[in-house]
C-alpha positions in Angstrom: -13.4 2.3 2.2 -11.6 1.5 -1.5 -8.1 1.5 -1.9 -6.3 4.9 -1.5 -4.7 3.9 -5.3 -3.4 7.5 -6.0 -2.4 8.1 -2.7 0.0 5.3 -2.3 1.0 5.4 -5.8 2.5 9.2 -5.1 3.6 7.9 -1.3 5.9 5.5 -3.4 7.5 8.0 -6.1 8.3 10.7 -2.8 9.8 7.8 -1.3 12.2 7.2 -3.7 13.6 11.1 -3.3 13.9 10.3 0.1 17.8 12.1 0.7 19.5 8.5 1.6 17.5 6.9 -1.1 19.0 9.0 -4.4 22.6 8.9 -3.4 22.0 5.0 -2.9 20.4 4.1 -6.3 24.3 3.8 -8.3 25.3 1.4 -5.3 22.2 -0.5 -6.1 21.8 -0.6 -9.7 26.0 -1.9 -9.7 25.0 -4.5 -7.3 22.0 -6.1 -9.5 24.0 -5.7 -12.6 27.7 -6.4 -11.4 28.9 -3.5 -13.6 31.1 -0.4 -12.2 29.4 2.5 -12.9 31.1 4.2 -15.6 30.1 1.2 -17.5 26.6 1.8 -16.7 26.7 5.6 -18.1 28.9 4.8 -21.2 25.9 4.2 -23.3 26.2 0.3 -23.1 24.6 -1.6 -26.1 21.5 -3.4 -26.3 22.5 -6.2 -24.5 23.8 -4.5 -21.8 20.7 -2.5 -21.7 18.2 -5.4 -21.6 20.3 -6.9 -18.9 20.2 -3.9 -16.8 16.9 -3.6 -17.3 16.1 -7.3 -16.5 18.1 -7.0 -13.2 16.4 -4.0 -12.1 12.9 -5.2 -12.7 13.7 -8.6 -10.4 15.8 -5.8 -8.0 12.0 -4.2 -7.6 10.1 -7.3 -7.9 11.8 -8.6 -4.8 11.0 -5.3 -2.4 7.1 -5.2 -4.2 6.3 -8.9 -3.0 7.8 -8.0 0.3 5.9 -5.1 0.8 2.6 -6.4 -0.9 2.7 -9.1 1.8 3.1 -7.1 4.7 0.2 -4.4 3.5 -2.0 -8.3 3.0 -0.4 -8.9 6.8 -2.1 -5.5 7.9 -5.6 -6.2 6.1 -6.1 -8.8 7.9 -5.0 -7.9 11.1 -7.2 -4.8 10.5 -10.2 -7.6 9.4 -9.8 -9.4 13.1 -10.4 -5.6 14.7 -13.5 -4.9 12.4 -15.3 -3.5 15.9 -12.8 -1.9 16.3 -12.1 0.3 13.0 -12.7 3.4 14.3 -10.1 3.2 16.9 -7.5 1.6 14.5 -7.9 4.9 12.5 -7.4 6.8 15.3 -4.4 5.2 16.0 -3.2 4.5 12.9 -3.8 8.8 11.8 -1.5 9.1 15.2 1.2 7.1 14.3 1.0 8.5 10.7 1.0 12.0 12.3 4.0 10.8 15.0 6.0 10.1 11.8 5.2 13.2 9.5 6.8 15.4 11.9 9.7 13.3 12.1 10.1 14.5 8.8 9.7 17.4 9.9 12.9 17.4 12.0 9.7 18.5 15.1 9.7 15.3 16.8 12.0 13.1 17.0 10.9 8.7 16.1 13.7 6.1 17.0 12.9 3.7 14.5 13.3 -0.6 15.0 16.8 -1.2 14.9 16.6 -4.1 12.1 16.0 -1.1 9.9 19.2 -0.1 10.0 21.1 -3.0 8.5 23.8 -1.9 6.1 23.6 -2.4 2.3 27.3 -3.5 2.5 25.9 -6.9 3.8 24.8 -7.7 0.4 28.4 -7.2 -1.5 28.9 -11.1 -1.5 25.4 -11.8 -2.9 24.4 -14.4 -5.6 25.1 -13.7 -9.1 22.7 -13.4 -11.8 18.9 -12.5 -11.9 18.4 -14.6 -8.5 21.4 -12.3 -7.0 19.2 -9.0 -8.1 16.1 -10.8 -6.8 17.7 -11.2 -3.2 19.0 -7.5 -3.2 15.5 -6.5 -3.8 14.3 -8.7 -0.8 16.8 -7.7 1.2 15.8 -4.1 0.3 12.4 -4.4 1.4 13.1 -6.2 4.8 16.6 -4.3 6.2 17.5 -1.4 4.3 13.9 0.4 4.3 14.7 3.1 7.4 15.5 5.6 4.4 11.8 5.3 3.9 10.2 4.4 7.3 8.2 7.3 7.4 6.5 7.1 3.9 6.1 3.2 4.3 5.2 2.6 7.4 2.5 5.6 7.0 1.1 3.5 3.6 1.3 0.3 6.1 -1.4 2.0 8.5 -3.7 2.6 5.7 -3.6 -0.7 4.7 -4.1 -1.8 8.3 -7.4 -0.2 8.1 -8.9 -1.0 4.8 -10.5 -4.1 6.4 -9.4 -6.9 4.5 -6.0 -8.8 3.1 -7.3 -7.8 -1.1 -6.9 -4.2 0.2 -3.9 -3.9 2.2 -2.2 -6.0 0.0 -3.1 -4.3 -3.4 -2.4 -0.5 -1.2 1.1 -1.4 -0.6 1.5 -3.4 -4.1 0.1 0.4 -5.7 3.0 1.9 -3.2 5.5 -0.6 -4.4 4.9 0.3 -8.0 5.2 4.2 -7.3 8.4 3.3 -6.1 9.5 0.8 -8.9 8.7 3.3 -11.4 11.8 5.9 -10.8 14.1 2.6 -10.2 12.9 1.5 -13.6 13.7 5.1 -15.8 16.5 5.3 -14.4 17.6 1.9 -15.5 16.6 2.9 -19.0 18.1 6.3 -18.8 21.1 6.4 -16.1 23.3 9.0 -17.0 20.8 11.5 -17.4 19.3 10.6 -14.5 22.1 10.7 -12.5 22.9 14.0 -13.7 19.3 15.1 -13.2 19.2 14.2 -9.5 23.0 15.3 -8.7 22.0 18.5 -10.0 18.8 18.5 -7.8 19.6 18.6 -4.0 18.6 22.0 -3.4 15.0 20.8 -4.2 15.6 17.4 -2.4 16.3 19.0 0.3 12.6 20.1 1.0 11.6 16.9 -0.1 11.6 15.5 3.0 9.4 18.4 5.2 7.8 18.9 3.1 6.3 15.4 2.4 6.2 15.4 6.5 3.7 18.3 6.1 1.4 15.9 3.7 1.7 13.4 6.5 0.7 15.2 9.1 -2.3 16.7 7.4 -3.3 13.2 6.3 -2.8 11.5 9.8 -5.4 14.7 11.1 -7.7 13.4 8.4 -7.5 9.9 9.6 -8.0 10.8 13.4 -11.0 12.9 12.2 -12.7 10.6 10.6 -12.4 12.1 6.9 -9.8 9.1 5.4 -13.0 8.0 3.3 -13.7 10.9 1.8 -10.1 12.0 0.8 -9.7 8.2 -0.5 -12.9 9.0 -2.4 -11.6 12.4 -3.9 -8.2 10.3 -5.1 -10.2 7.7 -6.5 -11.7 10.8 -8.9 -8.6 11.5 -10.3 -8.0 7.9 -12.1 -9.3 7.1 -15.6 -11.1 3.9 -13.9 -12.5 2.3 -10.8 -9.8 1.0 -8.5 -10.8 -2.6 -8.4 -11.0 -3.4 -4.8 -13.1 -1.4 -1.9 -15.2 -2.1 0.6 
């Protein structure tokens, strides 16, 4: 099976429209920076700029290494069952289902309470680039829930690609499709902002209507098809994704 690159790489940018996840990301970027923000949209000057920029690229490198980890954690879980893949993908097309029509609003998915930690817990954090580092960490391991669905959908694929390379470079490809919004808007914030205040007619659907994908790839999976859809995203990139299997 090679790594579903395009596939996570577009789970990661839906993620970050998630509707708790856009309203969150001024709270964030004043918490890796330390500046209010109506210092951040008053055009600062190029040092403030690189700083910002510096702090938000340790902000994702913190949640990238955390989630690159865990989708190594899943390979090789997923190598130790390798009799068993078939049944994994069942499963693992069932939970991804399970949580697509969560998004939905059709079924209802209590998530792990450790997901639910509040970002205020971080308002005394360490200063400086380690400071942004930790917020990023802290991102990936308690303050995920706004993503569960998206993430812990990506996590089952990379429990069945059958090795640690694989699950670990499918969640790094996911962690990068969700860095990239974090970092425009770093470089651009006050348009952004505007952008996405302007936007929550079309966020709203955002949310179902990524469900909907879910659910029709979690049928794939249980059918048997994840292969071949992985092979059809591989298609659309400009070169070979460098680990398969």
């Amino acid at each position: 099976m090679s790594v579903p690159v395009v596939l996570a790489f577009a789970a990661g940018v839906v993620s970050f429209l998630s509707p708790c996840i856009v309203p969150m990301i001024s709270v964030y970027l004043t918490l890796i920076t330390g500046m209010t923000l109506e210092e951040l949209k008053a055009a600062p000057g190029l040092w403030a700029r690189r700083s910002i920029m510096v702090n938000t690229l340790l902000f994702v490198l913190g949640f990238a290494l955390v989630f690159t980890a865990a989708g190594g954690a899943a390979g090789a879980v997923g190598s130790l069952f390798e009799q068993a893949r078939r049944p994994l993908e069942i499963l693992g097309g069932v939970l991804i289902v399970m949580l697509g029509l969560s998004m939905t609003g059709l079924l209802r998915v209590k998530l792990p309470g450790w997901l639910h930690i509040p970002a205020s817990r971080m308002r005394h954090r360490p200063r400086g680039p380690l400071g942004s580092f930790a917020v990023g960490l802290f991102f990936a391991v308690a303050c995920s829930h706004c993503i569960a669905p998206t993430l812990l959908s990506v996590m089952a694929v990379a429990g069945t690609t059958g090795s640690p390379e694989a699950g670990a470079l499918t969640m790094l490809v996911f962690s990068l499709g969700l860095a990239l919004p974090y970092l425009i808007t770093a470089a651009a914030i006050g348009p952004v902002l505007e952008r996405l205040a302007r936007w929550k007619v079309g966020m709203a659907w955002v949310r179902p209507g990524t469900g909907v994908v879910l659910v029709g790839f979690g049928l794939l999976m249980v059918g048997g098809q994840l292969t071949r859809l992985t092979e059809l995203s591989s298609r659309l990139l400009p070169f070979d994704a460098p680990l398969g299997m």
